[in-house]
C-alpha positions as CSV (number, residue, x, y, z in Angstrom):
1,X,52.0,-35.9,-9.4
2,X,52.2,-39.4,-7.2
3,X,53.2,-37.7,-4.2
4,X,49.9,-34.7,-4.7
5,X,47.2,-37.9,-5.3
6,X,48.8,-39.5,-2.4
7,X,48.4,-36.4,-0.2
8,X,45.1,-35.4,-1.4
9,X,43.9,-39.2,-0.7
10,X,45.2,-39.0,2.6
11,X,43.5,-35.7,3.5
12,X,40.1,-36.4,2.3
13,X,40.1,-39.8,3.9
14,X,41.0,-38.5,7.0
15,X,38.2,-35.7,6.7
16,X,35.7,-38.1,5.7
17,X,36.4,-40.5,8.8
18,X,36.0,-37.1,11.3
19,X,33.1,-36.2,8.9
20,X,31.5,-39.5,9.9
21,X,30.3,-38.4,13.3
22,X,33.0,-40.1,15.1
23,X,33.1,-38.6,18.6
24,X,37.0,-39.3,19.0
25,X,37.3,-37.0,16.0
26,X,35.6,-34.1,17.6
27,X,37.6,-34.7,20.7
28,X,40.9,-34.6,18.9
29,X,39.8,-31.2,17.1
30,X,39.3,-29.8,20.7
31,X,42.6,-31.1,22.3
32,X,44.3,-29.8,19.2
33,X,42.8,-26.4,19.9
34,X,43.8,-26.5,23.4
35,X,46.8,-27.6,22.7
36,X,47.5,-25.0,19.9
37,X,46.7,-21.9,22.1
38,X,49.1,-22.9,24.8
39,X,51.9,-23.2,22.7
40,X,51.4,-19.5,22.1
41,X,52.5,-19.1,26.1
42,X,55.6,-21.3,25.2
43,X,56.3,-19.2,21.9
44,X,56.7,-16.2,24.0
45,X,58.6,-17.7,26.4
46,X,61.1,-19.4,24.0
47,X,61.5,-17.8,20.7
48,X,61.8,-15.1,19.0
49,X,60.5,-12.5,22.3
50,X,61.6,-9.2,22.7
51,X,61.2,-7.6,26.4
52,X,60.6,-3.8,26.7
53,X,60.1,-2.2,30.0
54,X,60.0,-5.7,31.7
55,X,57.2,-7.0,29.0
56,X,57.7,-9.8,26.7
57,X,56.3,-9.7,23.5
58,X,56.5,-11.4,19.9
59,X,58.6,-10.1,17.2
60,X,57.9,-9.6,13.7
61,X,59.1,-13.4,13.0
62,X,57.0,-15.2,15.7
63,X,54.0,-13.0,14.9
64,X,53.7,-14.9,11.8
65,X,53.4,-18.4,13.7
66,X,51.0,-17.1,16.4
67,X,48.6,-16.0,13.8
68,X,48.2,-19.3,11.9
69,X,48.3,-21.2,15.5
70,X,45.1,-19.0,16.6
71,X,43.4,-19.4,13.1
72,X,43.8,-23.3,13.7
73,X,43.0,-23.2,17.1
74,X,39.6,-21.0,16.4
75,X,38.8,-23.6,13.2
76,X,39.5,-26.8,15.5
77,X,37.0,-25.4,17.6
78,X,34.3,-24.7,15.1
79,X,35.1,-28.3,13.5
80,X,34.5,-30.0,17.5
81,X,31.3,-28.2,17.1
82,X,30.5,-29.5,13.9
83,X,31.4,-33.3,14.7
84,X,29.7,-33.6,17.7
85,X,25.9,-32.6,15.9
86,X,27.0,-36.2,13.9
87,X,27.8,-38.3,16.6
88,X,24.6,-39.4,18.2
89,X,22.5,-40.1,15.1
90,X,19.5,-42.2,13.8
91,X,20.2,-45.5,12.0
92,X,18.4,-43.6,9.2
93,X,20.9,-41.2,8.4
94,X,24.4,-43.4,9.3
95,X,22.8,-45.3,6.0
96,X,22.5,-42.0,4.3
97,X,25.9,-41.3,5.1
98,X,27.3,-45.0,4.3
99,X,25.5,-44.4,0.8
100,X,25.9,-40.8,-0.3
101,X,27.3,-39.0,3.0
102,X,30.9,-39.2,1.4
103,X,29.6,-37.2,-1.7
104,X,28.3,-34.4,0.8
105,X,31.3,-34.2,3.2
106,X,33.4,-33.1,0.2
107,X,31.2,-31.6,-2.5
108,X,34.0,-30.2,-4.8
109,X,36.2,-33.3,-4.2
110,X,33.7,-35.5,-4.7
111,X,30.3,-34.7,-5.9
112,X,31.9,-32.2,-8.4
113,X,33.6,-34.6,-10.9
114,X,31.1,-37.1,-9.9
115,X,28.9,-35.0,-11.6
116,X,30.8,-34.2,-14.5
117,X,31.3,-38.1,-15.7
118,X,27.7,-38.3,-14.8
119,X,26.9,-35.5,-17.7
120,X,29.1,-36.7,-19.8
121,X,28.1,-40.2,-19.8
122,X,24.2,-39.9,-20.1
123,X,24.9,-36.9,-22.9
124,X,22.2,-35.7,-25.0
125,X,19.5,-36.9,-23.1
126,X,20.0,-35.6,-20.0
127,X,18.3,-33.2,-18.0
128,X,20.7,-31.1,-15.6
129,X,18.0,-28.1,-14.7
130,X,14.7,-30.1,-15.1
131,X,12.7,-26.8,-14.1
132,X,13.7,-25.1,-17.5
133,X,11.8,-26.7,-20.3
134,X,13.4,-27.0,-24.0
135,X,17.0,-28.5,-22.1
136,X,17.6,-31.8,-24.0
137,X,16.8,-29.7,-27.6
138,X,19.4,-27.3,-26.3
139,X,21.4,-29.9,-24.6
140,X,21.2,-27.9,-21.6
141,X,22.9,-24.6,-23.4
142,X,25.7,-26.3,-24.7
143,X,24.8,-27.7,-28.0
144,X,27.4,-25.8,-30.3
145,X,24.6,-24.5,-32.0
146,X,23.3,-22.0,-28.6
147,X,26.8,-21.6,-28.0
148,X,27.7,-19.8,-31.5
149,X,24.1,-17.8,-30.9
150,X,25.3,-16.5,-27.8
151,X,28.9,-16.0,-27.8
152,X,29.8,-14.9,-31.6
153,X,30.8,-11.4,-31.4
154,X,31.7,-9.1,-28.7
155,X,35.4,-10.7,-28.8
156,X,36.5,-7.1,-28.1
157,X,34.5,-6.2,-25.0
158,X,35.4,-9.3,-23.4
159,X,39.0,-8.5,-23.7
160,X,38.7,-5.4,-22.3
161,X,36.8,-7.0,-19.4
162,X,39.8,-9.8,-19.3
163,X,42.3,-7.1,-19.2
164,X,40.3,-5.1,-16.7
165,X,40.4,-8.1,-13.7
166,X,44.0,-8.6,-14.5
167,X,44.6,-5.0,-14.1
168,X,43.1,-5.8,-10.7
169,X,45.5,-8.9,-10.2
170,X,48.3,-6.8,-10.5
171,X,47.1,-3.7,-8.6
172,X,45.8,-5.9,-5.7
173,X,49.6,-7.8,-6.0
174,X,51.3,-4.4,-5.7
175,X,49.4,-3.0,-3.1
176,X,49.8,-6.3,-1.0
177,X,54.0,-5.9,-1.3
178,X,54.4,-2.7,-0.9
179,X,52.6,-3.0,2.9
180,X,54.8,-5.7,2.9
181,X,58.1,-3.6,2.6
182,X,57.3,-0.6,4.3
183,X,55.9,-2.4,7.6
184,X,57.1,-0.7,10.9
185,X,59.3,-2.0,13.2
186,X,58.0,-4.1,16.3
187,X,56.8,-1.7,18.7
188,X,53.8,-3.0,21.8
189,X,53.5,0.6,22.6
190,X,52.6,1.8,19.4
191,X,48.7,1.4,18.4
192,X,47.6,-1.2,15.5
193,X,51.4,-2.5,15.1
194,X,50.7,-5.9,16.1
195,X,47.4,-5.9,14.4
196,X,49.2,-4.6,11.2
197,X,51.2,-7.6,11.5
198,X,48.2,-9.8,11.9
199,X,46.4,-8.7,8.8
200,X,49.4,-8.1,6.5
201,X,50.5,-11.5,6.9
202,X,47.0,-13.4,6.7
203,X,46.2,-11.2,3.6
204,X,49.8,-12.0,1.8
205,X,49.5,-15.9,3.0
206,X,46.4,-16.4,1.6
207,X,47.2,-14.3,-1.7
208,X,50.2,-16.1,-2.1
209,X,48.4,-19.5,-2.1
210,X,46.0,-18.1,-4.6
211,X,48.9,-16.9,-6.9
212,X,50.9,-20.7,-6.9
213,X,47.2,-22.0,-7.4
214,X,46.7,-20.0,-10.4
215,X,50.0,-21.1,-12.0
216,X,49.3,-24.8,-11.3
217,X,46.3,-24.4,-12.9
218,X,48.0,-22.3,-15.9
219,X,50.5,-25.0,-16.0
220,X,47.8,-27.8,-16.1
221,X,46.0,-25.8,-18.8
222,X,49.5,-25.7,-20.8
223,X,50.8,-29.7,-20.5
224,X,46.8,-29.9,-21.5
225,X,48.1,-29.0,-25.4
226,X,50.7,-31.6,-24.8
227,X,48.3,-34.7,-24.5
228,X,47.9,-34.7,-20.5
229,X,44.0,-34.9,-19.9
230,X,42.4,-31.8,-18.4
231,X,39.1,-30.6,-19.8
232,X,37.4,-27.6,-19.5
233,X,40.7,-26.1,-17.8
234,X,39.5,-22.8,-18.7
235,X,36.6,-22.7,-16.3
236,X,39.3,-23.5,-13.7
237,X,41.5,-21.3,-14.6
238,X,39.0,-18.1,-15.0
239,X,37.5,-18.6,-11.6
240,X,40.9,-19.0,-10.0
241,X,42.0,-15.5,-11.7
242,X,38.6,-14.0,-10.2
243,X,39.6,-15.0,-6.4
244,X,42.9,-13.6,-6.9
245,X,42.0,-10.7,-8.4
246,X,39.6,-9.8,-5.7
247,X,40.7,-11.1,-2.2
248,X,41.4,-8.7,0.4
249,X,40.4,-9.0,4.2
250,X,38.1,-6.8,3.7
251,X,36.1,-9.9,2.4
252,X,35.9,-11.3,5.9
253,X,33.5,-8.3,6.5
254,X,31.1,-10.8,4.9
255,X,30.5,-12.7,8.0
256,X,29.2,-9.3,10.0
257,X,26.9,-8.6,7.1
258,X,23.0,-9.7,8.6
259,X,21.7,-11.0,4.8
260,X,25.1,-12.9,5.0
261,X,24.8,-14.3,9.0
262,X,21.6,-15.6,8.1
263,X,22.5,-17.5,5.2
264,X,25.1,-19.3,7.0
265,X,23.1,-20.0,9.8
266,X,20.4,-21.6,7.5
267,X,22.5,-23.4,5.3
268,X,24.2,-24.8,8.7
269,X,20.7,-25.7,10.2
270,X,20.2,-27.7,6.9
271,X,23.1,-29.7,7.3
272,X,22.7,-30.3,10.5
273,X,19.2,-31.5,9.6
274,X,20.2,-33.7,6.7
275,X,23.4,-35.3,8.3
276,X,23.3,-34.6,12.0
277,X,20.8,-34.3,15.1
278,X,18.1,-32.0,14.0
279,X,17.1,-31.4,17.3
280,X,20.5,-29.8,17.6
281,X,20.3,-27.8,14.7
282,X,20.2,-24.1,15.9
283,X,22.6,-24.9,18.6
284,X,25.1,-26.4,16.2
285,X,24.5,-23.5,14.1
286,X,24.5,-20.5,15.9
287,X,28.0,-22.2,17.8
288,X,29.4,-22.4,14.3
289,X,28.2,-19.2,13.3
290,X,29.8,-17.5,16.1
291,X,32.9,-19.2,16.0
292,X,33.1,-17.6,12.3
293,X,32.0,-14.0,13.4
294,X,34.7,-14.1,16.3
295,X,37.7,-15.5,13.8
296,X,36.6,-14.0,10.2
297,X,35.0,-10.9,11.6
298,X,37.3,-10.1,13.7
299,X,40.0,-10.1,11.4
300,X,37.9,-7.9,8.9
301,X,37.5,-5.2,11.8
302,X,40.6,-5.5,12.5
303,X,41.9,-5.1,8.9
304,X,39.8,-1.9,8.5
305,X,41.2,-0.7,11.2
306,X,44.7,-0.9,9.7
307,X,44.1,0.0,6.0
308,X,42.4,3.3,7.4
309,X,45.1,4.0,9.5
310,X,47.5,3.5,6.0
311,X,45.1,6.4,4.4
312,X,46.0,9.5,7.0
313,X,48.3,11.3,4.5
314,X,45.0,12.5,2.8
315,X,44.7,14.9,5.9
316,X,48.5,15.8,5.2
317,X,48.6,16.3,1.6
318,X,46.7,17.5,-1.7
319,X,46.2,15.3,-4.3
320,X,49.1,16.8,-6.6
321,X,51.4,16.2,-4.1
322,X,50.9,12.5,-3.5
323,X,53.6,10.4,-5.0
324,X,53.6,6.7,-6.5
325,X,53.1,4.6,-3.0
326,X,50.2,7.2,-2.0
327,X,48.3,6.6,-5.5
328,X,48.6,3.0,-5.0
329,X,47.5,3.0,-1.4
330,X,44.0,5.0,-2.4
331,X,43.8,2.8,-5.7
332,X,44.7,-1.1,-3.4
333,X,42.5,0.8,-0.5
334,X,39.3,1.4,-3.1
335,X,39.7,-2.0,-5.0
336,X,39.8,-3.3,-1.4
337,X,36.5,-1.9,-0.7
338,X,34.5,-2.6,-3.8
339,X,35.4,-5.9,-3.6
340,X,33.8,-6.9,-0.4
341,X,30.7,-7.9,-2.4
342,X,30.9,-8.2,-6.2
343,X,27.2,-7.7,-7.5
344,X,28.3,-9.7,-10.6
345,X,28.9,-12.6,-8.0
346,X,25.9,-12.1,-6.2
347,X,23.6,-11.9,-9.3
348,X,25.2,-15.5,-10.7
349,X,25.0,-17.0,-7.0
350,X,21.4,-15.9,-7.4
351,X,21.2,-17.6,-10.6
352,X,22.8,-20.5,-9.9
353,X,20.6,-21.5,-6.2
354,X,17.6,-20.9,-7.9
355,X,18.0,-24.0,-10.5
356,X,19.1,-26.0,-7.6
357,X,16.5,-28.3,-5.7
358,X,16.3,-27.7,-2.5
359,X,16.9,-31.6,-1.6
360,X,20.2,-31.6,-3.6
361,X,21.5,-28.1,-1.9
362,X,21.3,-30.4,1.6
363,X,22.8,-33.4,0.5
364,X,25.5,-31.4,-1.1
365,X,26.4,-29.4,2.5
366,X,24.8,-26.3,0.8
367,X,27.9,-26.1,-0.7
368,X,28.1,-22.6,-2.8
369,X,28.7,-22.8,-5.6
370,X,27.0,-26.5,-6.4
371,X,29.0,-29.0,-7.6
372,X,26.6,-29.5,-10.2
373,X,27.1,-26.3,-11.3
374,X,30.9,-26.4,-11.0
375,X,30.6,-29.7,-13.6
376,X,28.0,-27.4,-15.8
377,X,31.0,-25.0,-16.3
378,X,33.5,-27.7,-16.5
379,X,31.3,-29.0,-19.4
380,X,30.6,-25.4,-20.8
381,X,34.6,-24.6,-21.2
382,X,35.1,-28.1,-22.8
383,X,32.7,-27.6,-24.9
384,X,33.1,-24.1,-25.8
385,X,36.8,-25.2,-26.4
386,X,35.7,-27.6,-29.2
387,X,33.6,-24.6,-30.6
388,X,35.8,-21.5,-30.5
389,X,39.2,-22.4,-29.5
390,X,41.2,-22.6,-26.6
391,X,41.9,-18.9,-25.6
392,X,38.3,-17.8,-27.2
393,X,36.8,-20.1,-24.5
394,X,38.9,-18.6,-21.9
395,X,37.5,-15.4,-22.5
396,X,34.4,-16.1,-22.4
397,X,34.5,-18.5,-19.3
398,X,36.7,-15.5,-17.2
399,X,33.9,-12.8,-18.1
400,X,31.1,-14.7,-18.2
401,X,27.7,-13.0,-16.4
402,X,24.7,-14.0,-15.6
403,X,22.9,-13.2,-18.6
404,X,24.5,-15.4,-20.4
405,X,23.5,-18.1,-18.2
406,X,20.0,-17.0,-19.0
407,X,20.7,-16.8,-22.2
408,X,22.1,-20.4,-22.6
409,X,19.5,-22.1,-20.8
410,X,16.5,-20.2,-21.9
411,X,15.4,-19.6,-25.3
412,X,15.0,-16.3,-26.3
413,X,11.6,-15.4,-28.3
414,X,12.4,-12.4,-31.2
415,X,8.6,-11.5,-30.6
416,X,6.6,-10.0,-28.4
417,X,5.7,-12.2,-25.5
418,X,1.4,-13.0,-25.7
419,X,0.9,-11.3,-22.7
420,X,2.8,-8.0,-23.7
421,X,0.7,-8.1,-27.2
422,X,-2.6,-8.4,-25.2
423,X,-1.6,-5.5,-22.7
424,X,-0.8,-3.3,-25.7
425,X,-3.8,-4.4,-28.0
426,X,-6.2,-3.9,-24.9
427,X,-8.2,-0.1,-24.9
428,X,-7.7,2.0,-22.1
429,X,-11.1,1.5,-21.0
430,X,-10.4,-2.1,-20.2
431,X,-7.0,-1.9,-18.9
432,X,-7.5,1.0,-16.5
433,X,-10.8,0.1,-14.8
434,X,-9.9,-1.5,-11.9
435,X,-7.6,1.1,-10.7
436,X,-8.3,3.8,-8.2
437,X,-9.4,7.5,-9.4
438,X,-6.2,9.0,-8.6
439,X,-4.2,6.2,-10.1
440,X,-6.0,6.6,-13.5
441,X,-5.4,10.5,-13.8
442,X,-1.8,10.5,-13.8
443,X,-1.9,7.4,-15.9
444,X,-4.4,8.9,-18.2
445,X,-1.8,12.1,-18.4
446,X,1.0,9.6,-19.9
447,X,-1.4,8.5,-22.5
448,X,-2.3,11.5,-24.2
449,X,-1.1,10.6,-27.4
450,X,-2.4,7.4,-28.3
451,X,-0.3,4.8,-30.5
452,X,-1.4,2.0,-33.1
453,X,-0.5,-1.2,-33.2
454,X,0.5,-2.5,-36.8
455,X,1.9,-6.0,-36.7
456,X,4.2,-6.4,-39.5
457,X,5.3,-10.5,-39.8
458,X,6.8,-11.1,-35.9
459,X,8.0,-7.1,-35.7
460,X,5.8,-4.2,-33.7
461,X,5.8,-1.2,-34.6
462,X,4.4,2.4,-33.1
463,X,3.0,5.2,-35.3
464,X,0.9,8.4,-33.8
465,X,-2.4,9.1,-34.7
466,X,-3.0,11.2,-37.1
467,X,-6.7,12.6,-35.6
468,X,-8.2,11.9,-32.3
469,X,-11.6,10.5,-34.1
470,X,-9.8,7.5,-35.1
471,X,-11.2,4.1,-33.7
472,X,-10.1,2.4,-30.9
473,X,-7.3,0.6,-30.6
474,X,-9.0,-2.6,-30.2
475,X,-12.3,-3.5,-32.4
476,X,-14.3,-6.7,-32.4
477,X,-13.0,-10.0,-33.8
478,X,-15.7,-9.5,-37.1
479,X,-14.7,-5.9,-37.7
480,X,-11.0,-6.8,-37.3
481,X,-11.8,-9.5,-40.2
482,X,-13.6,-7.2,-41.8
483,X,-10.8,-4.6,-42.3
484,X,-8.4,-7.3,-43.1
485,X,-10.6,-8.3,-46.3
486,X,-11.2,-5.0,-47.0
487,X,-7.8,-4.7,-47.5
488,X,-7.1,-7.1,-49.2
489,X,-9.7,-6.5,-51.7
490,X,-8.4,-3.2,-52.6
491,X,-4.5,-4.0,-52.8
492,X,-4.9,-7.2,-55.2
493,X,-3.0,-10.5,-54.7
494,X,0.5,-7.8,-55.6
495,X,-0.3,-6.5,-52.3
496,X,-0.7,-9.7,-50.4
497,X,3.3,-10.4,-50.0
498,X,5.7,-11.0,-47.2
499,X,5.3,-7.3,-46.5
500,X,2.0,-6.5,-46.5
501,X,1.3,-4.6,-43.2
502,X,-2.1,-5.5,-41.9
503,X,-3.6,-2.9,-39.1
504,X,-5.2,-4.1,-36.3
């Protein structure tokens, strides 16, 4: 545990002092890029080559290496890029950054527990979404009280959703080591064999790192019923699950995607605006932009390429002749697919940038998710853990959508909203006499049969006419009094209870 802190201390000091605009820092991200992509001339040269009709190539071993030394080489570039917008900067923002720039250069290892001491020091009276009104009665959704309204039932389903994503774990697993073992032998004449290479091994790497990330956390979450301080592990844990569960290289199809290219470029823009040069902005940003498209991109191209190259058996065989490894390429090649965007990610990323200020998002580094939010859900499994129990609060953490983030943080009305009464209590007349001539006749056409409105305490209910001489649906404020003492002349006091229906 001494020797992690120590590491992690190291690293993030040594990110914040390149992070501080420092233009030796820049210039050493450069001469490491130049210096990584000529070692890949002395790779081929020295280890691990293979010569085949007079031309030298890699072999399966030093294809590994090269990978990671282009990745790093393409990312020191990207990172030059990114110090030198902070080098040349006002006096204005090198106090910004002496004061809070620390915070933004590593949200999640900074502002993210920063924000979760801050929350749980101020408590009860604290605001976190201060658009949303009602948040210190609720405790911004997690009083126990809006916790036990939201979450008590539905166990089941949410077990079956839980079992569901680690179906996925293991499928995606499988998948991953069986292109593994059956990989083809080194061959530069063959086509995609060294881009098979390339993408098997940057998909296993990184799935392997998500894997040994997952157990720490698991084992965290364990020594946590042993006394060692970790709370709201579950939240940790459930999104840690998620990333493993989905990742494929497929995902790196992203950074092609237009909607996607332009929110990077943005949020870069913004950064560059809060912490750097803003004349600089779009340069900074479009440089950083491409640097992603030709590293991430290009690896998703290229790992289309190869998974569709892995399918051409379904041109060989029918379906009730394909064996085990066929039915768990088409099952790893579909979850591959599907999970290039998740729309349950996408509708709580939408969810979660809307509550955020705009001024926060830049100070933060746009970071996605916010920090604050990352401490919200920290906060939510801790307290959810007090409320349910430790593997109820998992659950609910690893399928949590976001309708139950609407539902925590807005309070849901049982009655009909006072616009929706109005609409309904309004006559057609009124309603539909702004609207064009042909508008009203095929409204008119779904309105032949005409409904009252009986309010019965807070319920609505619908009932058919029985004649079409009846009244309109809406009378006059006297006659509307008038028929509710009319009624209750003629039912008595007996008549008067809690379930009396009174027409409108």
């Amino acid at each position: 545990l001494k020797c992690h802190c120590t590491v992690r201390t190291l690293a993030d000091g040594f990110s914040m002092a390149l992070d501080k605009g420092i233009l030796a820092g820049s210039l050493f991200f450069l001469l490491l890029a130049v210096l990584l992509w000529k070692s890949n001339t002395f790779l081929i040269e020295t280890w691990n080559h293979e010569t085949e009709d007079g031309i030298k190539y890699l072999g399966s071993k030093a294809l590994y290496v090269d990978l990671w030394i282009k990745c790093i080489a393409l990312v020191s570039v990207e990172r030059f890029i990114h110090g030198i917008s902070k080098t040349w900067v006002s006096d204005e923002v090198n106090r910004k950054k002496e004061s809070i720039g620390f915070v933004g250069a590593q949200p999640h290892s900074y502002a993210a527990p920063w924000y979760f001491e801050a929350i749980d020091t101020l408590g009860k009276d604290l605001e976190i979404f201060p658009c949303l009104k009602g948040q210190i009665e609720r405790q911004n959704g997690l009083s126990h009280k809006v916790l036990r309204s939201v979450f008590d039932g539905g166990l089941s389903s949410r077990i079956f959703k839980l079992s569901i994503t680690l179906s996925k774990l293991v499928l995606n697993s499988a998948f991953m080591c069986m292109n593994l073992l059956t990989l083809p032998p080194r061959d530069p004449k063959l086509p995609l064999n060294q881009a098979r290479y390339y993408v098997l091994y940057f998909e296993a790497t990184i799935m392997a790192y998500r894997c040994l990330k997952l157990a720490y956390l698991l084992l965290r979450g364990t020594m946590a019923f042993c006394g060692w301080p970790y709370r709201g592990f579950a939240s940790s844990i459930a999104r840690s699950l998620e990333k493993a569960s989905e990742w494929s290289a497929f995902q790196m199809l992203r950074h092609l995607n237009t909607a996607h290219v332009g929110k990077l470029f943005d949020d870069r823009a913004t950064e560059c605006d809060e912490f750097g040069v803003p004349s600089l902005k779009f340069l900074v940003a479009g440089c950083q932009l491409l640097s992603s498209i030709i590293l991430y991109g290009g690896l998703g191209m290229m790992a289309m390429a190869v998974k569709l190259s892995q399918l051409s058996f379904v041109e060989e065989k029918l379906v009730q002749d394909y064996d085990y490894q066929d039915v768990i390429k088409v099952l790893g090649f579909t979850l591959n697919m599907v999970s290039i965007f998740d729309i349950a990610d996408i509708e709580m990323a939408s969810v979660k940038r809307l509550l955020i200020q705009d001024k926060e998002y830049s100070l933060t580094s746009c970071a996605a998710p916010s920090p604050l939010w990352t401490a919200w859900e920290l906060h939510l499994a801790d307290q959810l853990q007090q409320c349910m129990g430790s593997f109820h609060s998992f659950v609910i953490v690893a399928t949590m959508t976001a309708n139950d983030v609407r539902k925590l943080l807005i309070e849901q009305e049982e009655r009909l909203p006072n616009l929706y009464f109005q609409m309904l209590a309004m006559h057609e007349d009124e309603l539909l006499q702004n609207l064009d001539p042909v508008a009203k006749v095929f409204i008119y056409s779904g309105l032949h049969q005409k409904r009252r409105l009986i309010v019965e305490e807070d319920r609505v209910l619908y009932q058919p006419l029985k004649t079409e001489n009846e009244k309109p649906l809406l009378e006059t404020e006297d006659e509307k009094i008038g028929m509710k003492a009319q009624q209750v002349d003629e039912s008595g006091p007996a008549e008067t209870s809690r379930n009396a229906v009174t027409p409108i």
